[in-house]
N, C-alpha and C positions, 0 to 999 in steps of 0.2 A: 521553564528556566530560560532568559533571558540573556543575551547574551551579545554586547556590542563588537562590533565586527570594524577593522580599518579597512578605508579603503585609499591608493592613492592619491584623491585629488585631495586628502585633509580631512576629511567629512568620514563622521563613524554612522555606521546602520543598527539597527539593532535585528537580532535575528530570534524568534523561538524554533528552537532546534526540536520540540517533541510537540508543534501544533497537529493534533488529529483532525480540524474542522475544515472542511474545504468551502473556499469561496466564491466557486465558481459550481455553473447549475451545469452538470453533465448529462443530463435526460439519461441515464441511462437502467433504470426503474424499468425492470420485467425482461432487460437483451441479457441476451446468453454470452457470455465469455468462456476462452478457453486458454489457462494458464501455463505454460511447459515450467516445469521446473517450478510447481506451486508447492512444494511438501515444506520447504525450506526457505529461508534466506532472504533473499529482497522476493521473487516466486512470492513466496507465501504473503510478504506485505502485500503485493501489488491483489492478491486473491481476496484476502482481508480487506481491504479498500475497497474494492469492489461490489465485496459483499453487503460493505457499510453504504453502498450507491444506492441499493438496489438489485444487482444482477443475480441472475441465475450461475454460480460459478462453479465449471468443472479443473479439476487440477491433474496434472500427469508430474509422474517424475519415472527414475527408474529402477527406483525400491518401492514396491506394492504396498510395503509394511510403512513406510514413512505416509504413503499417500491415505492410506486407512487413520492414520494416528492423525494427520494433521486435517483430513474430513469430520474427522471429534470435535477437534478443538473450535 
């Protein structure tokens, strides 16, 4: 979904608000990350993204039961 954006100087951008591709090469294929607050929320995007890098990703929060359900997912 596209979406053109104002900006002061006069001139509109346009924005895709739900791109999942990233365009930039992160090397990060096989490193370990460690997520606080991954069961949930933005946490969990940033875990997801991750996972879609490459990394090995471990997730904490401070309900055990959210951290099992969202290690499924």
């Amino acid at each position: 979904m596209k979406k053109k954006r104002g900006c002061d100087n006069g001139q509109s951008v346009e924005s895709d608000r739900f791109r999942k591709e990233s365009k930039v090469e992160l090397a990060l294929e096989g490193k370990v990350a460690l997520v606080t607050g991954g069961s949930k929320g933005v946490g969990w995007g940033v875990a997801d993204a991750l996972v879609a890098e490459g990394c090995h990703v471990c997730i904490c929060s401070r309900d055990e039961e959210e951290v099992r359900r969202a290690a499924e997912e």
